[in-house]
C-alpha positions as CSV (number, residue, x, y, z in Angstrom):
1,X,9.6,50.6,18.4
2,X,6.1,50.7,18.3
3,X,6.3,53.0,15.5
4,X,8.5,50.4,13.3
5,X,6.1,47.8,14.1
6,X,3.5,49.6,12.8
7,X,5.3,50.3,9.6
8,X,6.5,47.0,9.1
9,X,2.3,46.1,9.0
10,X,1.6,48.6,7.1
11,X,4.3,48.5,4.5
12,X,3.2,44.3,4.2
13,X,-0.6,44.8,4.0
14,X,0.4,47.4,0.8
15,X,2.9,44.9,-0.9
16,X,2.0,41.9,0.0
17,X,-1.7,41.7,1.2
18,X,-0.9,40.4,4.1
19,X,-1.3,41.1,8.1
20,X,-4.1,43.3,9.0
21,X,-3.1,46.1,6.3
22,X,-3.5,43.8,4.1
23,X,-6.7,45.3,2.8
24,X,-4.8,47.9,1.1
25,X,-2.9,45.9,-1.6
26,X,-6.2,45.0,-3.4
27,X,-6.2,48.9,-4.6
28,X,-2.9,48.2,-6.2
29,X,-4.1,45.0,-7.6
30,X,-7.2,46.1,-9.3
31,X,-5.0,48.8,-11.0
32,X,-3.3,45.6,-12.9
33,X,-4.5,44.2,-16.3
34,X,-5.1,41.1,-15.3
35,X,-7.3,41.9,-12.5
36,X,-9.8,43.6,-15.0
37,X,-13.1,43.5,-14.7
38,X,-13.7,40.8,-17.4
39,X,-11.9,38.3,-15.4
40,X,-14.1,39.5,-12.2
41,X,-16.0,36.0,-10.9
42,X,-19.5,37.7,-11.7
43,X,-18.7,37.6,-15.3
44,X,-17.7,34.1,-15.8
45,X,-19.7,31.7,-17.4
46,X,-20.8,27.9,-16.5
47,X,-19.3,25.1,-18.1
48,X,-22.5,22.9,-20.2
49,X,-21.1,19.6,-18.6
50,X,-19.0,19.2,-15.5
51,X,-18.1,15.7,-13.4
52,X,-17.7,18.2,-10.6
53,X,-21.3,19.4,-11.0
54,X,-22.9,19.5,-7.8
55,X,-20.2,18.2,-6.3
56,X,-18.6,19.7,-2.3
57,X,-15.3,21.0,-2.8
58,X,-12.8,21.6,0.2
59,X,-9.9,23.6,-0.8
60,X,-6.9,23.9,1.8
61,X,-3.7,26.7,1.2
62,X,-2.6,29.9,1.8
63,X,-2.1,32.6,-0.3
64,X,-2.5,31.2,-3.9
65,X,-5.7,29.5,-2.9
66,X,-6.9,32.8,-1.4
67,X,-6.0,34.4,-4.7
68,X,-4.4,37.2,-2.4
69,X,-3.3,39.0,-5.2
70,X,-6.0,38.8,-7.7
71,X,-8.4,40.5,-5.0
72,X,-9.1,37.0,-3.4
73,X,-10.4,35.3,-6.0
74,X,-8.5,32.1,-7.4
75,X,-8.7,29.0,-9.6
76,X,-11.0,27.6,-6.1
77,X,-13.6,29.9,-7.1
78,X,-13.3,29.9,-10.7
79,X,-13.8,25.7,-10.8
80,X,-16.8,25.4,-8.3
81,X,-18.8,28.6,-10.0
82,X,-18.0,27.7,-13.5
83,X,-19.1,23.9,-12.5
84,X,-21.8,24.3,-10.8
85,X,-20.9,23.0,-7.5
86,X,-20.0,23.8,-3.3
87,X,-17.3,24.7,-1.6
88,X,-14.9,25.9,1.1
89,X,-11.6,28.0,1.1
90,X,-10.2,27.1,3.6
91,X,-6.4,29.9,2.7
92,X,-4.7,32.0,4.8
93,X,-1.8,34.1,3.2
94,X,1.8,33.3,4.4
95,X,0.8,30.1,6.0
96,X,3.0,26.7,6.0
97,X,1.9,23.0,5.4
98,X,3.8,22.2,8.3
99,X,2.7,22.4,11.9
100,X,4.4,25.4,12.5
101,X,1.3,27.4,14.5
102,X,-2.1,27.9,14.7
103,X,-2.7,28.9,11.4
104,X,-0.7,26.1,9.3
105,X,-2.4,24.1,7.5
106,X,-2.7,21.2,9.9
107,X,-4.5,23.3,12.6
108,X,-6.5,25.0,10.3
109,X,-7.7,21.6,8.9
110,X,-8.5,20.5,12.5
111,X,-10.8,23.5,12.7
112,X,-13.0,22.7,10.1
113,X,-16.1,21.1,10.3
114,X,-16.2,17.3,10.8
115,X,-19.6,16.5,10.0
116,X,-19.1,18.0,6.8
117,X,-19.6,16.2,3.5
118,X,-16.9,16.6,0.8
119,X,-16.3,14.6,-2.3
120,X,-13.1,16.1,-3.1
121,X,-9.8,17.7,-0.7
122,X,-7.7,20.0,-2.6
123,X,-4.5,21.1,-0.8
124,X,-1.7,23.5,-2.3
125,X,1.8,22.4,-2.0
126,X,2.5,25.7,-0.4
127,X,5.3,28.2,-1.4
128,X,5.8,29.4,1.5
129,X,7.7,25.9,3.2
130,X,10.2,26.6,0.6
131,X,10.6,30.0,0.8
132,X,10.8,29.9,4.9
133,X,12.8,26.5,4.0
134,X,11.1,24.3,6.7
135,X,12.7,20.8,6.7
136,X,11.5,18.9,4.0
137,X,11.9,15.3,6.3
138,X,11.3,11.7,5.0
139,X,8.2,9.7,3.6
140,X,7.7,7.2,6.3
141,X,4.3,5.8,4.8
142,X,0.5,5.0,5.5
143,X,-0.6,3.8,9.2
144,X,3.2,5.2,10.4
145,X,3.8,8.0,12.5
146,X,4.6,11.8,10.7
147,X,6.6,13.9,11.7
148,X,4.1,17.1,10.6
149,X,7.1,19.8,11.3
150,X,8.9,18.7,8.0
151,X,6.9,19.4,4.9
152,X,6.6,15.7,4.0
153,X,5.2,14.7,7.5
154,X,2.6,17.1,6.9
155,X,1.3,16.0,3.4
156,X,1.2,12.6,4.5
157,X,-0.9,13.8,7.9
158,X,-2.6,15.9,5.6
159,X,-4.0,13.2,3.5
160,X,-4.5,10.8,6.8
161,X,-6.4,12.9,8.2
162,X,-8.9,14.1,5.1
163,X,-9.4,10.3,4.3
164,X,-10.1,9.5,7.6
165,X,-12.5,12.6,8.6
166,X,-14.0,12.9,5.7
167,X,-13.7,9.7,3.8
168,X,-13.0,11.6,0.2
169,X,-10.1,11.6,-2.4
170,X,-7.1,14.1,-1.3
171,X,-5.5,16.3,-4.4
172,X,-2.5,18.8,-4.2
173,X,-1.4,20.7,-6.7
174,X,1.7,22.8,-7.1
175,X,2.7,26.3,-8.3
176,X,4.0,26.9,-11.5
177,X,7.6,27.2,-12.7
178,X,9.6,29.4,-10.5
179,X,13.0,28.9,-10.0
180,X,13.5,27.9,-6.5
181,X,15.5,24.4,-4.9
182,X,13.6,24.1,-1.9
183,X,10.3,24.0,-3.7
184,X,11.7,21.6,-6.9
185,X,12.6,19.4,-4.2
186,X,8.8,19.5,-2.2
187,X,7.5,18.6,-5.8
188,X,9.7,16.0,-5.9
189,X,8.9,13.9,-2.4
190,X,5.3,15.0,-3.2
191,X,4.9,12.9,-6.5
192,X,7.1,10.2,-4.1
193,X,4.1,10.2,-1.5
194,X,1.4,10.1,-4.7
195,X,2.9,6.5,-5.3
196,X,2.7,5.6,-2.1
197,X,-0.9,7.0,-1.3
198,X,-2.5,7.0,-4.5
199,X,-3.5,10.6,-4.1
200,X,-3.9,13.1,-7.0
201,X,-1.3,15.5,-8.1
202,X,-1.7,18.5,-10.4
203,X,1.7,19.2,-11.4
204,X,1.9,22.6,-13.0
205,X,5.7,23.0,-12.1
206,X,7.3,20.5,-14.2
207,X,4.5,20.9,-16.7
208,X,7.1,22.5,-19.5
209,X,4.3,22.8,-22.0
210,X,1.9,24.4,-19.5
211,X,4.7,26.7,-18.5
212,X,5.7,27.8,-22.3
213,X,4.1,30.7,-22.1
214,X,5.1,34.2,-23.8
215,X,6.4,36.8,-21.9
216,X,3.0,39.0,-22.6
217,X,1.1,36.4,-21.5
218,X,3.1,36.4,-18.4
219,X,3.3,39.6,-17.9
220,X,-1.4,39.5,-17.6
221,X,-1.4,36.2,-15.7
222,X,1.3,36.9,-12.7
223,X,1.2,39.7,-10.4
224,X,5.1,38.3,-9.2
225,X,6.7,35.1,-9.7
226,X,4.4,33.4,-7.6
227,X,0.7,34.2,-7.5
228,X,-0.9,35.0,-10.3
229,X,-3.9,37.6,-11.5
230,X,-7.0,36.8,-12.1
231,X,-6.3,36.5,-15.5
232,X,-3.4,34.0,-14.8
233,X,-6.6,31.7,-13.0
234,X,-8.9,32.0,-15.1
235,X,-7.3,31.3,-18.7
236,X,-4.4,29.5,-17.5
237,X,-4.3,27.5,-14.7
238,X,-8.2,26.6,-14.1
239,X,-8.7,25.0,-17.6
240,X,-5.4,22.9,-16.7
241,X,-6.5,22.0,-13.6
242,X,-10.3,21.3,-14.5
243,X,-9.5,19.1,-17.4
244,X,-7.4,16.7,-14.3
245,X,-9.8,17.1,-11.6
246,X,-13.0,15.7,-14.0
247,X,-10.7,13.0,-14.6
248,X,-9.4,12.2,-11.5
249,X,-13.2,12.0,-10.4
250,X,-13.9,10.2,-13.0
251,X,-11.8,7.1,-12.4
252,X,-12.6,6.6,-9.2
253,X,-16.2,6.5,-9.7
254,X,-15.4,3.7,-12.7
C-alpha cells in the first residue's frame, strides 16, 4: 500500500510537478523548446514606460500563475520584472477557487498579509474547478452572502474580501482556449459577476484572435493544453495581458 502511495507521488511530481516529487518535472521541462534559456526571466528586458511601474502587484492562482511547467516562472513574473514594479505569488499547483481546503484559494488569501499595500489583485479563474467540476452555483451579488463552495461564491468572496482588506482593484483572468464545458461555462458567470462588480477581466479564452495561433507556435508556447512554457508567457500571453492591465489602471486613476 505504502508502496503504491509512494508511486502515485512520485509518478505526479515527474508528470505533473506536483506533490512533493514535484521537483523532478522541471528536468523534463527545461529539456522543452520553449523553456530555453532565452526566455529564462534573467534575460528579459524592461519595458521604457509602464503604468504599472512601481506599482505592488498581488497575484492569486495555482498552477498557471506558478508557471509550474515553465520551471515556475509565469506571465506574474514576466509583468512586474519587465515593468519595474513589486509583487507576490501567491500559486499553488492543483488548487481550487473554491473553499475546498486549506490550500484553495480562499484560505490561502486569508493567509496573506493584511497590512500589506497592493494597488492591484490578480486572480486566475482556475482550471482546476472545471476539471474537478466543483459546482459552479449562482451570482447572488455585492453585500449578500456567498456560498464560497461553488465557483461563483468564491469569485464574488474573492473580490469582497481583496476590496475590503486591501482596498485595491480585483482582476481575473482566464486560460486560453481549451475545449472544456465546465470551464466555458466559469468564463461565462465570470464576465456575469464583472457587470455586477465592475472588476477587470482578461479574457484570453474567448479571445478568437489571440487564440489563432499556428500549430508551431503552439507547439513552443504550451507544454499541454493548459499551461504553457515560458515561451507561451513571455511572447504570448504577457504582451496581451500587459497592454489590459496599463489600461485598466489607467482608467481608474482618470
Amino acid at each position: 500500500m505504502l508502496i503504491a502511495v509512494l508511486i502515485g507521488l512520485i509518478a505526479s511530481g515527474y508528470l505533473y510537478a506536483f506533490g512533493p516529487f514535484g521537483f523532478m518535472a522541471d528536468k523534463r521541462f527545461a529539456k522543452m523548446p520553449g523553456n530555453a534559456k532565452e526566455n529564462a526571466l534573467e534575460n528579459v528586458q524592461p519595458l521604457e514606460n509602464s503604468v504599472l511601474k512601481g506599482k505592488k502587484l498581488a497575484f492569486l492562482g495555482s498552477s498557471v500563475t506558478l508557471g509550474a511547467f515553465s520551471l515556475h516562472t509565469s506571465f506574474a513574473d514576466y509583468i512586474a520584472v519587465r515593468a519595474g514594479a513589486e509583487y507576490v505569488k501567491e500559486a499553488v499547483s492543483g488548487t481550487t477557487l473554491a473553499d475546498r481546503g486549506t490550500n484553495s484559494y480562499i484560505a490561502r488569501m486569508k493567509k496573506m498579509d493584511k497590512n500589506a499595500r497592493f494597488d492591484l489583485f490578480v486572480v486566475q479563474l482556475s482550471t482546476n474547478d472545471a476539471t474537478k467540476k466543483t459546482d459552479l452555483g449562482k451570482v447572488s451579488g455585492r453585500g449578500k452572502e456567498h456560498d464560497a463552495k461553488t465557483v461563483c461564491g468564491a469569485i464574488e468572496y474573492i473580490i469582497d474580501y481583496a476590496e475590503k482588506t486591501w482596498n485595491c482593484p480585483v482582476v481575473f483572468y482566464t486560460n486560453a482556449y481549451f475545449e472544456n464545458e465546465e470551464y466555458a461555462a466559469m468564463v461565462q458567470a465570470l464576465k456575469q459577476i464583472q457587470e455586477q462588480y465592475g472588476i477587470g477581466v482578461i479574457d484570453l479564452y474567448t479571445d478568437k484572435e489571440f487564440n489563432d495561433i499556428s500549430e508551431e507556435e503552439r507547439d513552443l508556447y504550451m507544454a499541454d493544453k493548459i499551461h504553457p512554457t515560458q515561451a507561451g508567457y513571455l511572447k504570448w500571453w504577457t504582451p496581451k495581458m500587459e497592454e489590459y492591465l496599463n489600461a485598466f489602471m489607467t482608467n481608474i486613476a482618470a
